[in-house]
GUVOLUM-182445 format. One record per residue (C-alpha): residue number from 1; residue in three letters; chain; z, y, x. Coordinates in pm, 1 decimal, m for minus. Layout:
n,res,chain,z,y,x
NUM,ALA,A,Z,Y,X $
...
***
This chain:
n,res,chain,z,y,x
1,UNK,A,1636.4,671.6,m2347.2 $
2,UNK,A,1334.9,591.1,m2110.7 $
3,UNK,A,1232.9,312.9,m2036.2 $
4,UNK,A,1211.2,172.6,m2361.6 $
5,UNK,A,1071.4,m167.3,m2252.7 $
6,UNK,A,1304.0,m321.9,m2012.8 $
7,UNK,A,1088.5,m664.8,m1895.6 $
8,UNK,A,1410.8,m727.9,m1657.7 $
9,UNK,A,1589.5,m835.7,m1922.2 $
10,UNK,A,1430.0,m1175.5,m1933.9 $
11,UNK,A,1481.0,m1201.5,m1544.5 $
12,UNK,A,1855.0,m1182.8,m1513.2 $
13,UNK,A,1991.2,m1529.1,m1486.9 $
14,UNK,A,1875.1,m1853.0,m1390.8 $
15,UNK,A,1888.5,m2012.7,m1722.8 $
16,UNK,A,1665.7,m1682.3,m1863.7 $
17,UNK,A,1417.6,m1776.4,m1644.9 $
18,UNK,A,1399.9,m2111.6,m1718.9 $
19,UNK,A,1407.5,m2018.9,m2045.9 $
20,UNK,A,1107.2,m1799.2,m2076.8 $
21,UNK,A,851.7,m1962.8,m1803.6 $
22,UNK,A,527.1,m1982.0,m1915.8 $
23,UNK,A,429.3,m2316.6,m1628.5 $
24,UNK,A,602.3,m2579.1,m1577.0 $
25,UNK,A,615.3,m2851.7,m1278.7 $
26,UNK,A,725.6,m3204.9,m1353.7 $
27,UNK,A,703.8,m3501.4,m1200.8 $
28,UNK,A,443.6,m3670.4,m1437.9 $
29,UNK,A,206.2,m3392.7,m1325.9 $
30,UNK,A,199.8,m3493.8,m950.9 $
31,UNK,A,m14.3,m3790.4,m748.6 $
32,UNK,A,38.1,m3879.4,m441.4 $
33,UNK,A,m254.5,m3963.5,m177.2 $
34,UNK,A,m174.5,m4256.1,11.7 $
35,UNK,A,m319.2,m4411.9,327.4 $
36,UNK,A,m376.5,m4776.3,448.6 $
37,UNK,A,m500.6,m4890.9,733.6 $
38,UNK,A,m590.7,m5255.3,956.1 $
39,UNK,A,m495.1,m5345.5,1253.8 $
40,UNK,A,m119.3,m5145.3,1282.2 $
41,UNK,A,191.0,m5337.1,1265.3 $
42,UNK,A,383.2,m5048.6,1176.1 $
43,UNK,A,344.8,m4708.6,961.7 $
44,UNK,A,167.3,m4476.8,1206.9 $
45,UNK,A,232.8,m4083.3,1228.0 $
46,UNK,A,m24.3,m3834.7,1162.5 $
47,UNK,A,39.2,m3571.4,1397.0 $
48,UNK,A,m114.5,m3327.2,1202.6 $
49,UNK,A,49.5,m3416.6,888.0 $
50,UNK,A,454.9,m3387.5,914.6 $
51,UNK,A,595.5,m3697.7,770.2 $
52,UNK,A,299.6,m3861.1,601.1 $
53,UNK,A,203.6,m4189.7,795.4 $
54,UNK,A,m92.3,m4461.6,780.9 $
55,UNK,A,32.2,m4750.4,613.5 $
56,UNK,A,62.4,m5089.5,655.8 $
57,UNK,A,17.7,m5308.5,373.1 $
58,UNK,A,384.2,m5429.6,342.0 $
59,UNK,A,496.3,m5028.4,406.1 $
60,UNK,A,267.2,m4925.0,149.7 $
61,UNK,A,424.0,m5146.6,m128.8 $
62,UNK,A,765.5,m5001.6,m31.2 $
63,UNK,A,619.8,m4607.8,2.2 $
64,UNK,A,441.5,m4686.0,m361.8 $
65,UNK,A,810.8,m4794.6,m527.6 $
66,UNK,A,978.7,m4495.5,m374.8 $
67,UNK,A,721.9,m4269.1,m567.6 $
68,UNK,A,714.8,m4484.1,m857.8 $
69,UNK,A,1067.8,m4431.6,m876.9 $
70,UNK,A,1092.4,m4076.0,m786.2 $
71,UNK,A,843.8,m4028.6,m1126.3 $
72,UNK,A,498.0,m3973.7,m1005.0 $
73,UNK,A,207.0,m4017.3,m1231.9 $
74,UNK,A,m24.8,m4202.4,m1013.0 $
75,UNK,A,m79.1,m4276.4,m620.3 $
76,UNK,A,m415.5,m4162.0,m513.8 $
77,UNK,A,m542.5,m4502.3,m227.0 $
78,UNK,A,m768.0,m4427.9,68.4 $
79,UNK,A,m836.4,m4692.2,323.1 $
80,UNK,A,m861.8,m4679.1,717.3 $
81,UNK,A,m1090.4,m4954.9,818.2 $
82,UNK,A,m1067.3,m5153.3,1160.2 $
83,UNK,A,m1434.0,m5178.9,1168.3 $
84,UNK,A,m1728.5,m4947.9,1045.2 $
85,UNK,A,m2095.3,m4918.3,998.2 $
86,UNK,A,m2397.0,m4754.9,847.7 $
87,UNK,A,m2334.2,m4819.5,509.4 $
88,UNK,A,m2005.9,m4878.8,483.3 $
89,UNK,A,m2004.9,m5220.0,441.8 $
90,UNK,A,m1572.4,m5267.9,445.1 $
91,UNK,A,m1600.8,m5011.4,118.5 $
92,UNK,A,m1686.4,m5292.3,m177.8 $
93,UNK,A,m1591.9,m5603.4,71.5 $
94,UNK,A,m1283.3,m5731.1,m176.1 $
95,UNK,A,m1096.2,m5841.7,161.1 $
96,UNK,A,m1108.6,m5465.7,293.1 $
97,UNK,A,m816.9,m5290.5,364.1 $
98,UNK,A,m885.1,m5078.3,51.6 $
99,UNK,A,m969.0,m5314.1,m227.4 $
100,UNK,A,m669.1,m5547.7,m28.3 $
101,UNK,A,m406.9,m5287.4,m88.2 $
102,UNK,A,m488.3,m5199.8,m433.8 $
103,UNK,A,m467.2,m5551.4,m569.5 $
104,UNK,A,m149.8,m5567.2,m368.1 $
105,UNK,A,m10.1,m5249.7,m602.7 $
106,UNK,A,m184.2,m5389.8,m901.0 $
107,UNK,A,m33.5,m5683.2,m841.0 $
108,UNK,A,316.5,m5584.4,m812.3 $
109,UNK,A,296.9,m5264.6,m1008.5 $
110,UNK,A,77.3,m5324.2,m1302.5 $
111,UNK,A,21.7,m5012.4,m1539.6 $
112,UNK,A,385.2,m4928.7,m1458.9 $
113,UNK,A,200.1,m4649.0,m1230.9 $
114,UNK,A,m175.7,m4500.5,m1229.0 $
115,UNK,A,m368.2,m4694.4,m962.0 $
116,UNK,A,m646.5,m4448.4,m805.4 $
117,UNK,A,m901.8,m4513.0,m553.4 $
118,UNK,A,m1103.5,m4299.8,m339.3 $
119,UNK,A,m1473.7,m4375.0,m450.9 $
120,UNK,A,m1661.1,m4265.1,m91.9 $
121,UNK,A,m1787.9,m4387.7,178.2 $
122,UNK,A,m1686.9,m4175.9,469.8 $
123,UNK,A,m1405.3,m4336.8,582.5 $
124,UNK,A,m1618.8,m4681.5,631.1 $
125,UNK,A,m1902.7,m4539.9,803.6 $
126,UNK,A,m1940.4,m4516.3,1159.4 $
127,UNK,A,m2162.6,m4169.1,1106.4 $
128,UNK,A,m1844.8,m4044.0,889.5 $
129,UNK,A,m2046.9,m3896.9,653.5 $
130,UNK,A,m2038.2,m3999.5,265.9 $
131,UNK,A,m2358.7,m4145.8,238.9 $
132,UNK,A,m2671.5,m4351.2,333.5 $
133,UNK,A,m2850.2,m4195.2,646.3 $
134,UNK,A,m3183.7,m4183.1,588.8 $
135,UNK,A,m3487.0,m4032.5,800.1 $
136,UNK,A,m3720.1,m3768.9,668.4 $
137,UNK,A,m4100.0,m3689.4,751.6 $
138,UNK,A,m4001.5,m3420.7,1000.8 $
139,UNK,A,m3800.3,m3670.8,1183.7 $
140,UNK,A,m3464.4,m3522.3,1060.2 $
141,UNK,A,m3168.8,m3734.4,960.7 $
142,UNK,A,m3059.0,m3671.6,595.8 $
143,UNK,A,m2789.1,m3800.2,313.1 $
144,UNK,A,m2986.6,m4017.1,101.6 $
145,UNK,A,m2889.9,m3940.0,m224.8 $
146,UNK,A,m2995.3,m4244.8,m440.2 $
147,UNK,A,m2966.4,m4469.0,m223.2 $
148,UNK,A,m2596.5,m4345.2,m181.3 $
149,UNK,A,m2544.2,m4355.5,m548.9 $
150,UNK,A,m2619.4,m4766.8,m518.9 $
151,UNK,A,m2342.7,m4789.9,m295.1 $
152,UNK,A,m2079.0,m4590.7,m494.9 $
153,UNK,A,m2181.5,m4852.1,m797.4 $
154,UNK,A,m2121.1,m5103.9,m563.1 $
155,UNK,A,m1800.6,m4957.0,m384.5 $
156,UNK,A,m1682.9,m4886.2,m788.0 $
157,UNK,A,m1729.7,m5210.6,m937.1 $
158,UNK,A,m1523.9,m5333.0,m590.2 $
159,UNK,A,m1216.0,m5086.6,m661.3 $
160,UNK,A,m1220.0,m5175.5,m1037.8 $
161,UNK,A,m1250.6,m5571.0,m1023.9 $
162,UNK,A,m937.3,m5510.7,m748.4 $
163,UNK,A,m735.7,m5313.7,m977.8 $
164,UNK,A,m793.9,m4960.4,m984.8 $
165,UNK,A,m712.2,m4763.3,m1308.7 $
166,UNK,A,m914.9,m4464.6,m1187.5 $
167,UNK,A,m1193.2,m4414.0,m969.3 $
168,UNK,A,m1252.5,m4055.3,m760.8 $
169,UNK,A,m1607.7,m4033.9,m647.8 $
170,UNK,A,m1576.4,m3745.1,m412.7 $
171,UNK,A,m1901.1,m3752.2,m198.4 $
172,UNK,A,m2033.9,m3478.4,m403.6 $
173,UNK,A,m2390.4,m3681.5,m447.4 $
174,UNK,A,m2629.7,m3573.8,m760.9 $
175,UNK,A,m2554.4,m3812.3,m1047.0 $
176,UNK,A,m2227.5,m4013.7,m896.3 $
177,UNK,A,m2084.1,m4010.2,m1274.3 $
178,UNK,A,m2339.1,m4124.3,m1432.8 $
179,UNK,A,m2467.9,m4426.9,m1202.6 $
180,UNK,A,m2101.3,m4529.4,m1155.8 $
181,UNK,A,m2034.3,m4517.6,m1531.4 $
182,UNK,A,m2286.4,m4702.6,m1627.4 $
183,UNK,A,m2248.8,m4944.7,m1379.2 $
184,UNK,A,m1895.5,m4999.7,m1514.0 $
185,UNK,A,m1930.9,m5032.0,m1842.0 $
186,UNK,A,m2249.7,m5284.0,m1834.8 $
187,UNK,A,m1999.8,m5507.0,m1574.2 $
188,UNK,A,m1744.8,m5471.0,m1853.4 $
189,UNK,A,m1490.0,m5201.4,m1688.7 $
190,UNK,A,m1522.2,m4962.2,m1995.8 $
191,UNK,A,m1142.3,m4859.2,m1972.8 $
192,UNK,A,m1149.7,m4759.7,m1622.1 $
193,UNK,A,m1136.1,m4399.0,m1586.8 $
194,UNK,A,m1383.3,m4150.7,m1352.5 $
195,UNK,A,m1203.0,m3841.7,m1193.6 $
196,UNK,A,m1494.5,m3671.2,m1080.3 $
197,UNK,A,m1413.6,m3458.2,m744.5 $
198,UNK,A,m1671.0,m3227.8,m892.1 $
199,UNK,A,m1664.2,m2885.3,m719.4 $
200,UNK,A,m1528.1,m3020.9,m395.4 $
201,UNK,A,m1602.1,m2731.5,m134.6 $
202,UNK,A,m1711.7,m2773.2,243.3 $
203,UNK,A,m1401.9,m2645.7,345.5 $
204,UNK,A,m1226.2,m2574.9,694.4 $
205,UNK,A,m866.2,m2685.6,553.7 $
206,UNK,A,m944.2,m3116.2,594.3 $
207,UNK,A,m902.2,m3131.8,930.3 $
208,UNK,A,m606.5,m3302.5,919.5 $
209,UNK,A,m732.1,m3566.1,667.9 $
210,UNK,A,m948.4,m3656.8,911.3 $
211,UNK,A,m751.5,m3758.8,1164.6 $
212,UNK,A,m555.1,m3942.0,852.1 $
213,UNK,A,m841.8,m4144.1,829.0 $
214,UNK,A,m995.5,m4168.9,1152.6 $
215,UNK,A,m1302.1,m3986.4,1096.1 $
216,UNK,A,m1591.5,m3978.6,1288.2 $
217,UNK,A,m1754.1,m3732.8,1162.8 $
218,UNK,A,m1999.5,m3453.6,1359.1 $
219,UNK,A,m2114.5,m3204.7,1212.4 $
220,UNK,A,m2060.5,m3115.9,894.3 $
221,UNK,A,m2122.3,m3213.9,514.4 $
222,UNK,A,m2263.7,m2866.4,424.0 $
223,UNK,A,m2550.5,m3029.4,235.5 $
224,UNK,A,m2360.3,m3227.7,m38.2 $
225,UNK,A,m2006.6,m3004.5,m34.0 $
226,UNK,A,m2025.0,m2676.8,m234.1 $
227,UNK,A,m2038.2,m2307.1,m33.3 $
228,UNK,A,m1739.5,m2110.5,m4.5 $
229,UNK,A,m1943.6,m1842.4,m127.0 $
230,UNK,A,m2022.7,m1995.3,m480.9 $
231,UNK,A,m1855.5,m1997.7,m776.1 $
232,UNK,A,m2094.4,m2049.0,m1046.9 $
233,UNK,A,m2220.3,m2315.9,m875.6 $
234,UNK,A,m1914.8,m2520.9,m972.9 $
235,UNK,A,m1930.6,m2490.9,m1288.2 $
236,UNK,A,m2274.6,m2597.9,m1289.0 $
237,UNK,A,m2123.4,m2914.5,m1117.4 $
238,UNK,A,m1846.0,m2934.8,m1362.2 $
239,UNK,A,m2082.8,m2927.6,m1665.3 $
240,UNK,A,m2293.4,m3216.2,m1527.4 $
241,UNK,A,m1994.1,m3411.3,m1470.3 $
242,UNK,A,m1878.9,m3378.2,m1809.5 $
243,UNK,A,m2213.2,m3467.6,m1961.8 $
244,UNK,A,m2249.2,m3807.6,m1707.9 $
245,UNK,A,m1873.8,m3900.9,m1867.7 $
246,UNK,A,m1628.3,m3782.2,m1602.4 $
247,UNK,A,m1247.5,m3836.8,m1807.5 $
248,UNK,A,m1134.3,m3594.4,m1516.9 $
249,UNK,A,m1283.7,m3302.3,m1331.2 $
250,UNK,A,m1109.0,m3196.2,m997.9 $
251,UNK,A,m1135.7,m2914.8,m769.0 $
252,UNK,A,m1025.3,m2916.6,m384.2 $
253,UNK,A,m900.7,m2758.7,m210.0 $
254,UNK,A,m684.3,m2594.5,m446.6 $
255,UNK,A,m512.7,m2305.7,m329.2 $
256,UNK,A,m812.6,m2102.0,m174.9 $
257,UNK,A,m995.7,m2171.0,m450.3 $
258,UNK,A,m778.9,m2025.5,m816.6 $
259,UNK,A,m1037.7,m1857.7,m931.4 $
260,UNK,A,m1250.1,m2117.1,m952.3 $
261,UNK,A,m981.0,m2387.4,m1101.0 $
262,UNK,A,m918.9,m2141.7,m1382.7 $
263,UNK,A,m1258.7,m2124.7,m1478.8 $
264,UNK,A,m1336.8,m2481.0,m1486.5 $
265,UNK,A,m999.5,m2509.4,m1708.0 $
266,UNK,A,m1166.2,m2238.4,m1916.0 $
267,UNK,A,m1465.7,m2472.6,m1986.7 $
268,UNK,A,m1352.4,m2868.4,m1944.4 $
269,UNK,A,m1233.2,m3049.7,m2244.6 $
270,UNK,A,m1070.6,m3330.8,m2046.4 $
271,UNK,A,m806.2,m3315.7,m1763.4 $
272,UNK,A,m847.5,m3068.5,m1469.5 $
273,UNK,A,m700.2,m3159.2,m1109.5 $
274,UNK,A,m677.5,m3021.9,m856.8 $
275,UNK,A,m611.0,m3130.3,m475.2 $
276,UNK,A,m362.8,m2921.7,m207.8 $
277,UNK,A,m525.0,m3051.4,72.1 $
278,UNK,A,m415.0,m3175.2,454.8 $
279,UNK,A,m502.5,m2794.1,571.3 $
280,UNK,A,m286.4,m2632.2,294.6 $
281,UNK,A,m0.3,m2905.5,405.7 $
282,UNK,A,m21.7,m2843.4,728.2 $
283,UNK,A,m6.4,m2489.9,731.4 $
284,UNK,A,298.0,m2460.7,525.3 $
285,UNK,A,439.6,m2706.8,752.1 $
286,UNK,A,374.6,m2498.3,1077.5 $
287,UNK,A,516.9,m2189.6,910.3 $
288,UNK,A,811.5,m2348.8,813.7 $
289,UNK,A,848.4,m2496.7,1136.6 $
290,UNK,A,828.2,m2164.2,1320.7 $
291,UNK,A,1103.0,m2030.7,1041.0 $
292,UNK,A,844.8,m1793.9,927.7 $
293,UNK,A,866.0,m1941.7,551.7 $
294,UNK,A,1115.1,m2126.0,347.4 $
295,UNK,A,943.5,m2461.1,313.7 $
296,UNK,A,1139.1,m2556.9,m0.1 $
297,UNK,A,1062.0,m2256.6,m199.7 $
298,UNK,A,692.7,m2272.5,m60.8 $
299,UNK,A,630.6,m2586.3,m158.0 $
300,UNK,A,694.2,m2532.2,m530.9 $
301,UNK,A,553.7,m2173.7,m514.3 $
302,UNK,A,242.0,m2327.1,m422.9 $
303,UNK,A,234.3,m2626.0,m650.6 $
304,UNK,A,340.1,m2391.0,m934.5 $
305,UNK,A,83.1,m2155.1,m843.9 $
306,UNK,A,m226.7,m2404.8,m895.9 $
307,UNK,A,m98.1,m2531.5,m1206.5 $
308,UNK,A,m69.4,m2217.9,m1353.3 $
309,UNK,A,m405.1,m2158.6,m1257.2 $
310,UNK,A,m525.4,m2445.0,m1496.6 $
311,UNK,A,m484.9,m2768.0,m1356.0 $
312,UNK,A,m272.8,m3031.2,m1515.6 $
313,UNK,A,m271.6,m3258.4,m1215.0 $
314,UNK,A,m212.9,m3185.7,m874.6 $
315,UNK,A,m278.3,m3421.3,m587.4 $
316,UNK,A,m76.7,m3310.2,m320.7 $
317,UNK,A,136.2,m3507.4,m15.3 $
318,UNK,A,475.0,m3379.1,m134.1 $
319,UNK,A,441.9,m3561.1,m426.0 $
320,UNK,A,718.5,m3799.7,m396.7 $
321,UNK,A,937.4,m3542.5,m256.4 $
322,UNK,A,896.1,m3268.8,m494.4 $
323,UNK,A,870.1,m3598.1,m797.1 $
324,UNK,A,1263.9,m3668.9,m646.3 $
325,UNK,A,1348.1,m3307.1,m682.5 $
326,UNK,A,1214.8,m3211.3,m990.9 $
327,UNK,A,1420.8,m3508.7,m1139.2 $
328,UNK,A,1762.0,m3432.9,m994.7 $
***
């Protein structure tokens, strides 16, 4: 009798389900992003980002064993500096508030946890972009590119000597992989790993993240993030990555961008991440605060959603939570 094929069959209980799903989400699989700033006394709120704080350095070592414990595979460090300048100088000083807080995990943690460290310089200049301003012949300011890459080498060899298991360029410069590998393994860091933020996309959805960190950014970093509009373009990024030596290739923002994750999952033979940014948090947030959405069920419908899409690492600021929930 018609139907013959009855898919429904494999949908009718719980335990079917679990059964027969094709992705998983587990703990292991989830980083958290972390931030830590000077001159606070106490965790400080980000307004835009419901219950995810600036850190102090004691709060941080407390926030860190929480995850730890909850199962997490790694805590992703960015640092809010008290003071800033053109190049960034607080990025490879081994008494910033960075370098200072990863030594502090390193220190307490060891390898029990996977240590990594936001590789850019945005957060330490007073321009807020990622790079070296420079000055062109027309009068015009511009990213210098190479003379950017010097001080990723120099902001890399800083994060690695303090600790870091993995380092994330993420300024999106020509040839980040490549300088900063090399400059690691002739300073004898050839076990610390690259996860190249390689088709990182000049998208709308960080504007919380920047008031995470302070930014004072204007403008925008349309000439060194990737178009909206592109998608070949990535993995033109993605392949160059690869060949400099990246161990891991992200995309970010995730969710807006499947179609391009699954691709570059298609064509990388090492790890793919990929990064549910402050925008994609914060929106779920507001829905769920207006009782438009359940928040629960959203959160692991989107987490679910981008690793079935290819990535086998997700950085996202429910880590922790989701870690503790996944494990009960």
């Amino acid at each position: 009798m018609f139907p013959d094929h009855r898919p429904r069959r494999l949908r009718t209980t719980p335990a079917m389900r679990r059964l027969v799903a094709e992705t998983s989400l587990e703990p292991r699989q989830l980083v958290l992003p972390m931030f830590v700033a000077d001159d606070i006394s106490a965790p400080r709120p980000i307004s835009s980002l419901p219950g995810v704080v600036q850190h102090t350095q004691e709060s941080l070592l407390v926030a860190a064993a929480e995850a730890i414990e909850a199962g997490v595979g790694g805590l992703m460090l960015f640092g809010v500096p008290g003071h800033r300048d053109a190049v960034g100088s607080g990025a490879d000083d081994p008494d910033g508030v960075l370098n200072q807080a990863l030594a502090s995990l390193r220190a307490e943690f060891g390898d029990d946890t996977v240590l990594m460290a936001d590789t850019c310089l945005d957060e330490f200049t007073d321009h807020g972009h990622c790079g070296v301003l420079s000055v062109d012949a027309n009068g015009r300011q511009r990213i210098d590119n190479d003379a950017t890459l010097q001080r990723y080498v120099d902001m890399a060899l800083a994060q690695a000597e303090a600790g870091a298991h993995v380092l994330g360029p993420s300024g999106m410069m020509d040839g980040q992989v490549g300088a900063i590998r090399a400059a690691l393994d002739a300073a004898g860091f050839r076990h610390t790993s690259i996860l190249a933020y390689s088709a990182k996309y000049a998208s709308a959805l960080y504007g919380p993240f920047r008031e995470a960190v302070g930014s004072t950014l204007t403008g925008d970093r349309k000439t060194y993030q990737q178009d909206a509009a592109n998608r070949r373009e990535s993995i033109r990024e993605v392949s160059l990555d690869l060949a400099e030596g990246a161990d891991m290739v992200m995309v970010k923002p995730a969710s807006l961008y499947l179609d391009v994750l699954r691709e570059v999952a298609d064509i990388s033979d090492v790890p793919v991440a990929a990064y549910q940014v402050s925008g994609e948090y914060a929106m779920i947030c507001a829905a769920a605060e207006k009782g438009w959405i359940d928040k629960d069920a959203m959160i692991l419908e989107s987490l679910t959603s981008i690793r079935r899409a290819g990535a086998d690492i997700v950085l996202t600021y429910w880590a922790a939570e989701v870690a503790a929930r996944l494990s009960r």
